[in-house]
Structure formats: C-alpha cells, structure tokens
C-alpha positions as CSV (number, residue, x, y, z in Angstrom):
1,X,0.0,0.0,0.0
2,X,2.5,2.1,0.8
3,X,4.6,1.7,-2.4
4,X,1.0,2.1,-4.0
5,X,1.2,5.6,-2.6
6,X,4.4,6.6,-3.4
7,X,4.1,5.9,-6.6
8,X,0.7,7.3,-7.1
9,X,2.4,11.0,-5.4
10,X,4.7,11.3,-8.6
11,X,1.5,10.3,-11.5
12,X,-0.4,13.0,-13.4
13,X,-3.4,12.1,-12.0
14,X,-2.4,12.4,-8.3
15,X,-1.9,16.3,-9.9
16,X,-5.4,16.1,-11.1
17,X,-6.6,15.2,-7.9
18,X,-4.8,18.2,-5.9
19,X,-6.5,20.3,-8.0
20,X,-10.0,18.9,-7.6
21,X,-9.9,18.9,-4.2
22,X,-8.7,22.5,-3.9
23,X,-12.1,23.3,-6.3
24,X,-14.7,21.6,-4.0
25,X,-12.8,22.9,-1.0
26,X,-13.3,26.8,-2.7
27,X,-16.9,26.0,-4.1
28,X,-18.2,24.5,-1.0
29,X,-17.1,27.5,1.1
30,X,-18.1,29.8,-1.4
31,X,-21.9,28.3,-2.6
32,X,-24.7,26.6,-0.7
33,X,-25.6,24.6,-3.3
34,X,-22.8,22.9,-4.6
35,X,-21.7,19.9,-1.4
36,X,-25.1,18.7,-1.8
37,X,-25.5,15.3,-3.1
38,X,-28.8,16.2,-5.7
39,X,-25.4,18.4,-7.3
40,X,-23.3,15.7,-7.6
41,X,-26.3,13.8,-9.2
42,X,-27.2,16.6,-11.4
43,X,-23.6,17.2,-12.4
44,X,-23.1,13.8,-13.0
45,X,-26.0,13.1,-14.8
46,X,-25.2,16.3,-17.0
47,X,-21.8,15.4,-18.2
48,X,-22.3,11.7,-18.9
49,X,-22.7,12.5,-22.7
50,X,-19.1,14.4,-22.3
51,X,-18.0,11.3,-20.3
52,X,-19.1,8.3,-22.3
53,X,-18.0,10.4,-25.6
54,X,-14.3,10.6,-23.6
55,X,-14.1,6.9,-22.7
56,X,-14.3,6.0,-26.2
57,X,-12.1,8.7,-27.9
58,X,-9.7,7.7,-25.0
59,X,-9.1,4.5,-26.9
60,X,-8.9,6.0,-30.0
61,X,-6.1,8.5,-28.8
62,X,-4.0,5.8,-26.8
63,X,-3.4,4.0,-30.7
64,X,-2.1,7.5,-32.2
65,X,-5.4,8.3,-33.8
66,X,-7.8,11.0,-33.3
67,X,-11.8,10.8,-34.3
68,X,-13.4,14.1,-34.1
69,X,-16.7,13.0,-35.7
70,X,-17.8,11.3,-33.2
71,X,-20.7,14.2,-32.5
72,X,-22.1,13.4,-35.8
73,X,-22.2,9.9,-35.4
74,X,-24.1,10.2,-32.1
75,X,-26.7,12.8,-34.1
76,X,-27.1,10.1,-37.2
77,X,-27.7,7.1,-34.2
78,X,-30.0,9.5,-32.3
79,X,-32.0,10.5,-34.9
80,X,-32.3,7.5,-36.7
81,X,-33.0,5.0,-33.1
82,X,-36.0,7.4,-32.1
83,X,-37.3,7.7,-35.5
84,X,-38.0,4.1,-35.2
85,X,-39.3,4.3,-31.8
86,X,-41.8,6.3,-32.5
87,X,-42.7,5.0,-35.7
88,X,-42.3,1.4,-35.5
89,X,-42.9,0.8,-32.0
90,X,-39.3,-0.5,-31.2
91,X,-38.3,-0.3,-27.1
92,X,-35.2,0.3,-25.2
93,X,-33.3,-3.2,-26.4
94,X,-34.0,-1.6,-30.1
95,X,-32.8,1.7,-29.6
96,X,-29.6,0.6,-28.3
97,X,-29.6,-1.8,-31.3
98,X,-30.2,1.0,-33.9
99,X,-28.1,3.3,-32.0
100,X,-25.3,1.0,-31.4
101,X,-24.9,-0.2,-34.8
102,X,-25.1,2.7,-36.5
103,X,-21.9,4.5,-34.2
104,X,-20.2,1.0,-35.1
105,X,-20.8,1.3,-38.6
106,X,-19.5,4.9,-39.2
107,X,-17.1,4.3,-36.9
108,X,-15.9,1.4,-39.2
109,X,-16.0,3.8,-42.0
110,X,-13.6,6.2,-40.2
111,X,-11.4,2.8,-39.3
112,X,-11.4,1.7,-42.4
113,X,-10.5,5.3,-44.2
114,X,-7.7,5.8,-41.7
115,X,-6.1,2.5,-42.5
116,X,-6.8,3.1,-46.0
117,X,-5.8,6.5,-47.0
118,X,-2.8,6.1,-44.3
119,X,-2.7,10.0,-43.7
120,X,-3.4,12.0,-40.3
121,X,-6.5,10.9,-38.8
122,X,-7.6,14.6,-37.7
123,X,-8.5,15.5,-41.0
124,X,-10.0,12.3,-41.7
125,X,-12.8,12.3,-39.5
126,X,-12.5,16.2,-39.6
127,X,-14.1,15.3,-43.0
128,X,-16.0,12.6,-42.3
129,X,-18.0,14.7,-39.5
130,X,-18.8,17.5,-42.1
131,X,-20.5,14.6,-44.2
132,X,-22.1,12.2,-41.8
133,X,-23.6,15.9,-40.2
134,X,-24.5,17.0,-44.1
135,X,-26.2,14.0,-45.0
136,X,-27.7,14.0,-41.2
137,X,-29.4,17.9,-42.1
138,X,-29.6,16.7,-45.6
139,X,-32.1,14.0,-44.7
140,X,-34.0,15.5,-41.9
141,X,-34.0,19.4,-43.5
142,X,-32.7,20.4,-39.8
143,X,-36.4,18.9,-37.7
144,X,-36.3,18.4,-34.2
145,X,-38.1,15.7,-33.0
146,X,-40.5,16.9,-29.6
147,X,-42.5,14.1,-29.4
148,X,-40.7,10.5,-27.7
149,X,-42.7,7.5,-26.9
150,X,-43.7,8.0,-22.7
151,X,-41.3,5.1,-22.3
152,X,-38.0,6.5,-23.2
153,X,-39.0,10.0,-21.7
154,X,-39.6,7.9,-18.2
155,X,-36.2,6.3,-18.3
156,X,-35.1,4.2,-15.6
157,X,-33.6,5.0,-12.6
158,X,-32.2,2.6,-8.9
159,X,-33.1,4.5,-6.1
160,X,-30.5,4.4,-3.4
161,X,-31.1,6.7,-0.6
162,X,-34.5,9.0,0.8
163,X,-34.1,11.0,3.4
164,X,-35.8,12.2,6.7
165,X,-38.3,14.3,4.6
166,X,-38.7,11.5,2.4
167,X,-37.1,13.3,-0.8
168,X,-35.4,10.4,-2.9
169,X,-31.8,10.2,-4.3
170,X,-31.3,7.9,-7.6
171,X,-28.9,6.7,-10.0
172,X,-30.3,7.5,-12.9
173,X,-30.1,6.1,-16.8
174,X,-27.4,8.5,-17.6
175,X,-25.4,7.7,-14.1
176,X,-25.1,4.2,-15.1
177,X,-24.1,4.5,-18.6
178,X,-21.3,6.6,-17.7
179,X,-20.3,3.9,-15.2
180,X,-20.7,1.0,-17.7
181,X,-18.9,3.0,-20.1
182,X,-16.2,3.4,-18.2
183,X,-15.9,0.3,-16.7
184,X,-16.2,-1.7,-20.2
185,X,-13.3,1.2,-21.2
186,X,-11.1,-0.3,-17.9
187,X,-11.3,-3.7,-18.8
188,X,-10.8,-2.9,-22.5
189,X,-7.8,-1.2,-21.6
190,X,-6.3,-3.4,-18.9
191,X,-7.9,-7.0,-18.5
192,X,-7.6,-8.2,-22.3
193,X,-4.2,-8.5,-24.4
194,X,-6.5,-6.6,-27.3
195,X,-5.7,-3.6,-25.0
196,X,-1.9,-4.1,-24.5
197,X,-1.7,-4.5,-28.1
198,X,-3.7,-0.8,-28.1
199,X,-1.2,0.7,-26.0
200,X,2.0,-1.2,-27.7
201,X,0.6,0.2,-30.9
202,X,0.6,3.4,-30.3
203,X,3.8,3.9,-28.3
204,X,5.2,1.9,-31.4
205,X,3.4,1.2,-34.7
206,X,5.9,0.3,-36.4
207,X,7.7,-2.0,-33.8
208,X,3.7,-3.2,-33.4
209,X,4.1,-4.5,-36.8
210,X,7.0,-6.2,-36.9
211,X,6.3,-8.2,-33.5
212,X,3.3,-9.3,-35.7
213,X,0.2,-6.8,-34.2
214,X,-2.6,-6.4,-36.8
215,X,-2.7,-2.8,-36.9
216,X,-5.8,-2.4,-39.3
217,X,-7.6,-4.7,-36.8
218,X,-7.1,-2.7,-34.0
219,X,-7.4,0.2,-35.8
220,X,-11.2,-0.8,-36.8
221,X,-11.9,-1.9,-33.1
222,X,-11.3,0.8,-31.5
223,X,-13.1,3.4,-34.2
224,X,-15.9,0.9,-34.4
225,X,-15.7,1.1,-30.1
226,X,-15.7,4.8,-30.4
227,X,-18.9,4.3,-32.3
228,X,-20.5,2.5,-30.3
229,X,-19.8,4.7,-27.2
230,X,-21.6,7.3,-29.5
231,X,-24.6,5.6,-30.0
232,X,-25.3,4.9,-26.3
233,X,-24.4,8.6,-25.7
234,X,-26.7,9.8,-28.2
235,X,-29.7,7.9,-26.3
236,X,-28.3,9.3,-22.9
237,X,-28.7,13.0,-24.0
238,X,-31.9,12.4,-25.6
239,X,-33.7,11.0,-22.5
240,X,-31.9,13.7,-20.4
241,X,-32.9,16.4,-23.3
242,X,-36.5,14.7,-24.0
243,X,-36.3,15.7,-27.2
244,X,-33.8,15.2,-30.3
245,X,-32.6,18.1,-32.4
246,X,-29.6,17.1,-35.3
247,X,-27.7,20.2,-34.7
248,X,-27.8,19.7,-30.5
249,X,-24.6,17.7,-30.3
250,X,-21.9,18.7,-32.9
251,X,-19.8,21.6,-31.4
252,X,-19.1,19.4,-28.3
253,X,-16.2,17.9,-29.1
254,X,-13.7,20.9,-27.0
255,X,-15.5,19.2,-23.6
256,X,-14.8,15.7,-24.7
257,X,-10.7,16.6,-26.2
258,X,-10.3,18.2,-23.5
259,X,-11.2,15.7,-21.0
260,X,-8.9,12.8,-22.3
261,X,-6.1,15.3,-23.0
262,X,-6.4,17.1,-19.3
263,X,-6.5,13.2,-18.0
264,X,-3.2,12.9,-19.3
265,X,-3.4,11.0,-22.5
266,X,-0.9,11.9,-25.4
267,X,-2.0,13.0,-28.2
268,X,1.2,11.3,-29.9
269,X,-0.8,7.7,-28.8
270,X,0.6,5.0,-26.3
271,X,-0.4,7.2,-23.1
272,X,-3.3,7.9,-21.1
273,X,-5.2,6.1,-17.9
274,X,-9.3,5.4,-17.2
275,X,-9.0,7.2,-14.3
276,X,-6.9,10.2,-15.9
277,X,-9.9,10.8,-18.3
278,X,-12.5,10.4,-15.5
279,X,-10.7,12.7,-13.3
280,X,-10.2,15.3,-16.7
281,X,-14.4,14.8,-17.0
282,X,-14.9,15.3,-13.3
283,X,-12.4,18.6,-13.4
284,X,-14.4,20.4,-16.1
285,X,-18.4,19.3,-14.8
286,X,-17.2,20.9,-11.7
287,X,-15.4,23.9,-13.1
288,X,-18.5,24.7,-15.7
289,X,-21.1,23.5,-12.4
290,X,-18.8,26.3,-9.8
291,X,-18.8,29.0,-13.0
292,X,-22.8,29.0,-12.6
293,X,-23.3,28.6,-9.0
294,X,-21.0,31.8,-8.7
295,X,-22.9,33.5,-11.2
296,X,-20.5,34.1,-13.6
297,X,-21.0,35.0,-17.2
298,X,-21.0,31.5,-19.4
299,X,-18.8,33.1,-21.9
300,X,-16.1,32.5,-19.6
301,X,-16.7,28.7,-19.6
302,X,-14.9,28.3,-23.2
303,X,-11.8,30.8,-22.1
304,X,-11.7,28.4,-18.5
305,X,-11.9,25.2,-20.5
306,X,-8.7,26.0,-23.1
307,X,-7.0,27.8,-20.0
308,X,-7.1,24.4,-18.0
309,X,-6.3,22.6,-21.1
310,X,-3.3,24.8,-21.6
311,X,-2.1,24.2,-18.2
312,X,-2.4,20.4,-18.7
313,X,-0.8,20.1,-22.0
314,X,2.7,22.6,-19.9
315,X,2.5,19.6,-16.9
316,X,2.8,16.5,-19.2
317,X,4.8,18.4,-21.6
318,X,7.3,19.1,-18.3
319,X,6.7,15.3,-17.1
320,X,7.7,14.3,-20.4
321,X,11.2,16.3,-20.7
322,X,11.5,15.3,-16.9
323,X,11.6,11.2,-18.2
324,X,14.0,11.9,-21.2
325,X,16.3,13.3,-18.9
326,X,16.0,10.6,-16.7
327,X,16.5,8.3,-19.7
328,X,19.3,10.4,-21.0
329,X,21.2,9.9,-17.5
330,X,20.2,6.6,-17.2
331,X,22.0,5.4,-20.2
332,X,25.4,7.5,-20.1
C-alpha cells in the first residue's frame, strides 16, 4: 500500500486530484448549493454525454489516432433510433440496437479510411464529420423531433437513498451509462491482451508491426468502439434532453478533447489512464457546475476550459522532458 502511494504521489493524476480537491474545497465554502449530493447527481447526470464520448475517444487517442466525428455519429444514431421508436414501436433493447450499430458502422467507415488513405487521422474524420452531419441535415431538412414515446422520456432510474423528509436520491439512466462505459473502457484497456496491443501500438506502430500486431484490426476496433460509445451517448442525451434536435450535439467535441487530453493521455498515442480521463471529466463538470453557482458570465466557460487545457498540455509536456532526462542519464 505504501509503495501504492508513493508511486501514485509522482503520477499525473495524483496532480489532477490536488487540483480537484482544492475546487470543491473553494466552491463548498463559497456556494450553498454545490456539497449537496442532488449536485453531484445533477452534475453527474449532466456530463455523462461528455464522459461516455471521452471513454471512447480515449481508446482512439492511446493507438495514435484521433476521431473528431464522433458528435455526428451520435446525431445520425439519435436520430435514426427514435425515429424508429416512434414510428415502429421498437423499445429500449432496439434503440440501443439502432443506435449502437449505426456508431459501429460509421465508426468502421472512419477505421477503415484511416487504414486506407494512411494520412493523419484529424483530417479524416474532420471530413467525415462535415459529411455524416451534411447528409444528417440533408435527410432530416434540420427537424427536431419533440414528441418520444412516454417510455423512453420515463427512463429508468435505482433508487438508493430517501431522506428524513422522504425526498429520494437515484442513480439514474445517464449515471449508469457513464459507469458501464467506463468500466467496459477499464477492462478494454487493462484485462484483455487486445488492449496491450492498443497501447503497444501506439507507443510503437511500427515495432507493433514487426512483432506481428494487426494494426488495421485494432485500428477498426477501437473506431468501431468509439462508435459504439456514440450511440449509447446519443440515447443518454436524448432522454436527459427529451427531445432530439440534429444540430444539439456537434460543437461538443472541445468538452470531450479536452477531458482525455487534461487526464493525461498523449496526443502522440501509447499514453493515457481510465482514471486520468474520468478525473479530466470530473475537473471540467465541476469547473462549468462552480462557473454557474458563482454566477458568472457563461462566456467565460470556453476561455476556462482551453485555460485548463493549456495548463495540462505545460505539466505533461514538463513530465515528459522530466523522463528523457532521466533516460538520458540513465543510459550515459
């Protein structure tokens, strides 16, 4: 436990956690409102699109790759799942079906272009988002959909604690998708050899290759995983939005970037933790959540957001230096 410790004192995310801390320290002090436990629902339940988007691009960005269309994929499944529902009648296990498949399918179409085309992923799916979101508006003409069936507005939620005045506290369906997500992203990650080979590849594609990785394989898993994510993200903001509108989600890819990037993951592939990105989620919910309760202007939630991802992109780049010097010294 104690070596635990030590080592833990010296990661990125220990960092992350000092700084968190100091946050609910100042916002508990500072609001009413915000060290009650119906805010940590509510933030919670608020940034679970942001977080199940992150768990997914998380695995994208630890193979060297990059998937910004990932909004647009979520609008396509969202639009196209509750179509069906209210037209065909389909219930929750077919809207995670429709929505599912259809991330996995354009996420297999941004796999298989990156493998293809072999050029830098960013502009890839940079294109790929303007035409999944084109033939999105294209098909639709830009019409929100108000009316959901009463079953998927209702949700689901576990009930966990009422109090003395009998006001009850629950996990709702947004609470545990994040979770799942998450936790399916953990074991991904670090219970299968699929995701060693994630990380091997992208600290070394080339090296991956010659020890005899399949790099197009992986490279379609983990966009067609990304997709996925987006699908049962699209469905969580839908039910917390109760209503689906195709422009709604693209634009929200700065949250999600800079999540995984502030958790410490390297944009250069081969780096990054579960609990770095959950902790990079966490950081901005509660900087955006303290921004309101303090009653300042919204605007400043953009200039806050690329200010914290500054300052997260000066540590790792200082951690970084810090470990080639070591390995510098290490082999003279």
């Amino acid at each position: 436990m104690r070596d635990f410790l030590q080592r833990f004192i010296h990661t990125h995310e220990c960092r992350l956690l000092a700084v968190m801390t100091v946050m609910i320290l100042f916002l508990s002090l500072f609001t009413t409102e915000f060290a009650t436990l119906q805010n940590v629902l509510d933030i919670t339940g608020a940034t679970a699109f942001v977080g199940i988007m992150a768990a997914g691009l998380l695995v994208v960005i630890i193979t060297g790759g990059i998937d910004l269309s990932f909004a647009a994929t979520a609008s396509i499944a969202q639009y196209a799942a509750l179509t069906l529902a209210n037209h065909m009648g389909i219930g929750w296990t077919g809207v995670f079906s429709v929505a599912i498949g259809l991330g996995i399918v354009l996420g297999f179409i941004n796999g298989l272009l990156v493998n293809t085309l072999r050029t830098s992923a960013l502009i890839i799916t940079i294109a790929t988002l303007n035409v999944f979101f084109g033939v999105l508006l294209t098909v639709t003409g830009g019409a929100d959909i108000f009316m959901l069936p009463d079953w998927f507005n209702a949700g689901f939620e576990f009930v966990f604690y009422t109090d003395a005045e009998g006001y009850t506290y629950a996990l709702n369906f947004q609470i545990i998708a994040l979770v799942l997500a998450f936790v399916a992203t953990w074991l991904l990650l670090n219970m299968s050899n699929t995701g060693r080979q994630i990380y091997a590849t992208g600290g070394n594609p080339d090296a991956a290759q010659r020890v005899g990785f399949n790099v197009f394989k992986l490279n379609m898993l983990v966009y067609g995983y990304m997709g996925a994510l987006a699908g049962v993200a699209a469905l969580v903001q839908a039910q917390l939005a109760q209503s689906v509108s195709p422009t709604a989600l693209v634009g929200r890819e700065l949250d999600v970037v800079a999540a995984v990037v502030i958790g410490g993951a390297s944009l250069m592939g081969g780096k990054g933790t579960v609990m770095g990105t959950i902790l990079g989620v966490a950081l901005i919910a509660i900087m955006q959540n303290g921004l309101i309760l303090l009653g300042v202007s919204s605007y400043w939630s953009l200039l806050s957001t690329g200010l914290v991802i500054i300052a997260a992109m000066i540590m790792m780049a200082r951690e970084t230096r810090k470990q080639n010097k070591l390995i510098v010294q290490g082999a003279v």
